[in-house]
C-alpha positions as CSV (number, residue, x, y, z in Angstrom):
1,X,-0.8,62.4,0.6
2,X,-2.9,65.8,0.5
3,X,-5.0,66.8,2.9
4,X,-9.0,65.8,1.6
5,X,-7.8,63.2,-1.1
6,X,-9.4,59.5,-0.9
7,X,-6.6,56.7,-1.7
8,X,-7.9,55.0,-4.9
9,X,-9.3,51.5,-4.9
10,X,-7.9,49.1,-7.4
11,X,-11.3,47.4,-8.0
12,X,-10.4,43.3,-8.4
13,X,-12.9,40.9,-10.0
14,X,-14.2,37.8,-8.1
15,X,-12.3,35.7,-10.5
16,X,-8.8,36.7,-9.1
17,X,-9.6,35.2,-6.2
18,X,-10.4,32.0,-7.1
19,X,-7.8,29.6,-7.9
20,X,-9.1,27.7,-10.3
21,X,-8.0,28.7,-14.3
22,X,-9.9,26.0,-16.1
23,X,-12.0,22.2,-15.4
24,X,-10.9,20.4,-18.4
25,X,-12.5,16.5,-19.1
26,X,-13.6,16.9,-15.1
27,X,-10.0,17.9,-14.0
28,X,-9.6,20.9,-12.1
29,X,-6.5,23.2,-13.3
30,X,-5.3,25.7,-10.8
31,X,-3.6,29.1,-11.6
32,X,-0.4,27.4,-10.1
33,X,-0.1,24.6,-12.5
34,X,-1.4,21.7,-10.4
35,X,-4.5,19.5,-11.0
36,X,-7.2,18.5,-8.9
37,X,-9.7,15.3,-9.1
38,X,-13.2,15.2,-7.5
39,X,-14.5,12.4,-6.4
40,X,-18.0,12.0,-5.0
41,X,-18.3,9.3,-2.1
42,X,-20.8,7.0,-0.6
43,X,-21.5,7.3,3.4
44,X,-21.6,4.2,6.1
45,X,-24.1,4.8,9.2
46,X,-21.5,3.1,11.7
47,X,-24.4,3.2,14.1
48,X,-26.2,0.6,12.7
49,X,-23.3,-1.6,12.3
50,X,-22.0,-4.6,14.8
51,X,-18.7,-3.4,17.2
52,X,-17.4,-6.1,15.2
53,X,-18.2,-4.5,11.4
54,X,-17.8,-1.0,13.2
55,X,-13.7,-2.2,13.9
56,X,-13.5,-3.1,10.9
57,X,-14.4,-0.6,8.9
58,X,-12.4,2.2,11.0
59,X,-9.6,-0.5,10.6
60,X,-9.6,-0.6,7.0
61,X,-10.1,3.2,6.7
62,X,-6.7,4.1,8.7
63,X,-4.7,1.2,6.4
64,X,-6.0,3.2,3.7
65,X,-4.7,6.8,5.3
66,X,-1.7,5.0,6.0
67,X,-0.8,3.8,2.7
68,X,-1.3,6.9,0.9
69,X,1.9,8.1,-0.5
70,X,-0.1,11.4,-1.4
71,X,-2.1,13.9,0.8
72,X,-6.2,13.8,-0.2
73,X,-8.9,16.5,1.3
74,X,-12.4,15.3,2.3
75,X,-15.1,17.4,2.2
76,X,-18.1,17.5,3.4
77,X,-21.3,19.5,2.4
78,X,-24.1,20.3,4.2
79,X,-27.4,22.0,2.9
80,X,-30.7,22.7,3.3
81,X,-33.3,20.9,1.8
82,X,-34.7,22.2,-0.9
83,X,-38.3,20.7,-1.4
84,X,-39.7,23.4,-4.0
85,X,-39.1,20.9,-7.0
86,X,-41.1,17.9,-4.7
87,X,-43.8,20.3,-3.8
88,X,-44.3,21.7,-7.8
89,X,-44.9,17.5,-8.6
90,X,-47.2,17.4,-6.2
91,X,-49.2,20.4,-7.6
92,X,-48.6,19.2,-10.9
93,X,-50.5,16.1,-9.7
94,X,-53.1,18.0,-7.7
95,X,-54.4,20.3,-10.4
96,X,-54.0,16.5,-12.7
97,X,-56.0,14.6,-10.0
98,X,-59.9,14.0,-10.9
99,X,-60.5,12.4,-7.7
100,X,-62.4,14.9,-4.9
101,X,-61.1,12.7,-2.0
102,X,-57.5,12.3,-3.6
103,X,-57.0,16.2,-4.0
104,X,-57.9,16.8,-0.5
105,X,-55.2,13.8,0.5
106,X,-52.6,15.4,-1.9
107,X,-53.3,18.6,-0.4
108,X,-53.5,17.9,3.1
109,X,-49.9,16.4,2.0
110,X,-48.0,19.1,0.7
111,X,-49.5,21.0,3.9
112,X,-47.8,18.2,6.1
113,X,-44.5,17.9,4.1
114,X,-44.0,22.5,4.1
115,X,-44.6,22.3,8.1
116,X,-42.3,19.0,8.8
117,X,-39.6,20.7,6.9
118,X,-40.0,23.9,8.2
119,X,-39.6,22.5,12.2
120,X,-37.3,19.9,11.0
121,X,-34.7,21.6,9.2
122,X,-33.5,18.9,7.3
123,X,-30.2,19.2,5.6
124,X,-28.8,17.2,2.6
125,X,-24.9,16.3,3.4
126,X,-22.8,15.6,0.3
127,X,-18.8,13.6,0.9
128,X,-16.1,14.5,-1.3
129,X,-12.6,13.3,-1.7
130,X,-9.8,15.6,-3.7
131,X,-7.1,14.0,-5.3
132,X,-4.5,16.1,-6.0
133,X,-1.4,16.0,-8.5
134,X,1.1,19.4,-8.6
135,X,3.6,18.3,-11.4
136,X,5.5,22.1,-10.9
137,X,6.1,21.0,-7.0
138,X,7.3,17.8,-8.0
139,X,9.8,19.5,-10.8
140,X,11.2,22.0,-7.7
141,X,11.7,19.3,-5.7
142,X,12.2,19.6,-2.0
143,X,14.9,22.5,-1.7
144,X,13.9,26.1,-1.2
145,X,12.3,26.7,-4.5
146,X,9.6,24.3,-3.8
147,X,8.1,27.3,-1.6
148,X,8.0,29.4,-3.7
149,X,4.5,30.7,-4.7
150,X,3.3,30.0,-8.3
151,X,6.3,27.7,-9.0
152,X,7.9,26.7,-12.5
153,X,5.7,27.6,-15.5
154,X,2.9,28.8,-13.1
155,X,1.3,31.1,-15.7
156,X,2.0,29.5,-19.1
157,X,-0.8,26.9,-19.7
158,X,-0.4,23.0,-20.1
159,X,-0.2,21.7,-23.7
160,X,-2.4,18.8,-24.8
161,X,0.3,16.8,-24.3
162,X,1.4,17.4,-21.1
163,X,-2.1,17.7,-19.6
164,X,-2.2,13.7,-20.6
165,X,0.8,13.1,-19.3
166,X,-0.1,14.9,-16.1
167,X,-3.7,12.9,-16.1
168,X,-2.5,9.7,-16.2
169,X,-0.3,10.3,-13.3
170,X,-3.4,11.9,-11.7
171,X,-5.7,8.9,-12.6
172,X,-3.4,6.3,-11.0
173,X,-4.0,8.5,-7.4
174,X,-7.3,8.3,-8.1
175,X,-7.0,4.7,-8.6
176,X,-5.6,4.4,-5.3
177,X,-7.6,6.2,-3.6
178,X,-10.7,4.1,-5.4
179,X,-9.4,0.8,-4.0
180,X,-8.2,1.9,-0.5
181,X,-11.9,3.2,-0.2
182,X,-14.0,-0.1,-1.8
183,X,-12.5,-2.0,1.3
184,X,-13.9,0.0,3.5
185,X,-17.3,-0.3,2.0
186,X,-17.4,3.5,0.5
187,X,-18.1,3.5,-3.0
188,X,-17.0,7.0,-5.3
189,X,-17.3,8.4,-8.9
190,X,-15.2,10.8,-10.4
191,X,-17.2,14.2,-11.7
192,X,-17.5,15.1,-14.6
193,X,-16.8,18.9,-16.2
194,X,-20.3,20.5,-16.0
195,X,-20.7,18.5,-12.4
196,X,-17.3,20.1,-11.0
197,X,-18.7,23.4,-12.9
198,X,-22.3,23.4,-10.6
199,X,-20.5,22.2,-7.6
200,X,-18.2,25.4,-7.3
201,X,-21.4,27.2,-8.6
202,X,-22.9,26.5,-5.6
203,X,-19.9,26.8,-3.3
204,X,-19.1,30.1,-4.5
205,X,-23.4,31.6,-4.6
206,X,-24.3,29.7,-1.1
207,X,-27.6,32.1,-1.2
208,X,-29.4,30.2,-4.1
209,X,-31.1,26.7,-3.1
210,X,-30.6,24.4,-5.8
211,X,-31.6,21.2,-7.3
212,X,-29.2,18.2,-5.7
213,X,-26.2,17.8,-7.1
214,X,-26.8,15.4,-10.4
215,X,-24.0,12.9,-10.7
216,X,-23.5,9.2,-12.4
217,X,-24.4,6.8,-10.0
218,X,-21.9,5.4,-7.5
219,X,-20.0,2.4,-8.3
């Protein structure tokens, strides 16, 4: 290389690093060919459970682990609360309010509720369970080629057809995972395309507070 010369940059857009080539009908379809499933969970507060109920449940849980024929990720986020949109109702009803001695209480309020936050730090924590289905690993098999990166058909896309196929296969591991969970006490909801969509919106722009996830309510 001559002396002096700077070694171009092949500038890369955020999108090539993200593996993630499409949500279709709330399925995730990666760049490799395989699917993913989200499924939004319930939490327990063992604390306030018996011993009794608190064996249980950790009992039930590691059947469930242990009959998975399948491996599942759980995730977990945590964030800050965000209480602008609370705070704007309550200025909403403030500047609403005809009541002298109400709009002091209201205001004396939203004072109390900035400061508690503020000390507190409250977060928000968010359980997620991915179910995952890689139809191009299971056509390679278990030989050599089954490490290979990208796999069989890796960058051609998924017909209608196959992508059925390929659901229905993926909805039965969600079934699974759906039951092994209900006995435990958890209860889960699959999300939906514009709900997988915001989710990785906020996992991917951490900087921006937004509004709680919005999802169907939990079964």
């Amino acid at each position: 290389m001559p002396t002096g010369t700077t070694p171009k940059v092949k500038a890369q857009a955020t999108q090539d690093f993200v593996p993630i080539k499409e949500v279709r009908d709330g399925v995730v379809i990666l760049k490799d060919g395989s699917l993913r499933s989200l499924l939004m969970a319930s939490s327990i507060n063992l604390a306030l459970k018996s011993q009794d109920e608190q064996q249980a449940i950790i009992g039930q849980f590691q059947n469930f682990l242990n009959s998975l024929e399948f491996t599942v990720q759980f995730f977990v986020q945590s964030r800050e609360l965000d209480i602008r949109p609370y705070i704007a109702l309550l200025q909403e009803r403030l500047v609403a309010e005809l009541d002298d001695l109400m709009k002091i209480q209201i205001r004396e309020y939203i004072t109390f509720i900035k400061d508690f936050t503020e000390r507190a730090n409250i977060m928000t924590k968010n359980f997620f369970i991915v179910v995952p289905y890689d139809p191009a690993l299971i056509a390679r098999g278990t030989g050599l080629a089954s490490f290979i990166p990208g796999g069989v058909n890796a960058s051609t896309s998924l017909t209608d057809e196959q992508f059925e196929q390929y659901r229905t296969q993926l909805e039965q591991r969600i079934a699974v995972v759906e039951q092994g969970l209900v006995r435990t006490g958890v209860r889960v909801v699959g999300l939906g395309t514009e709900e997988v969509i915001e989710l990785f919106y906020k996992l991917f722009n951490p900087g921006e507070l937004e509004k709680p996830l919005q999802v169907t309510s939990l079964k």
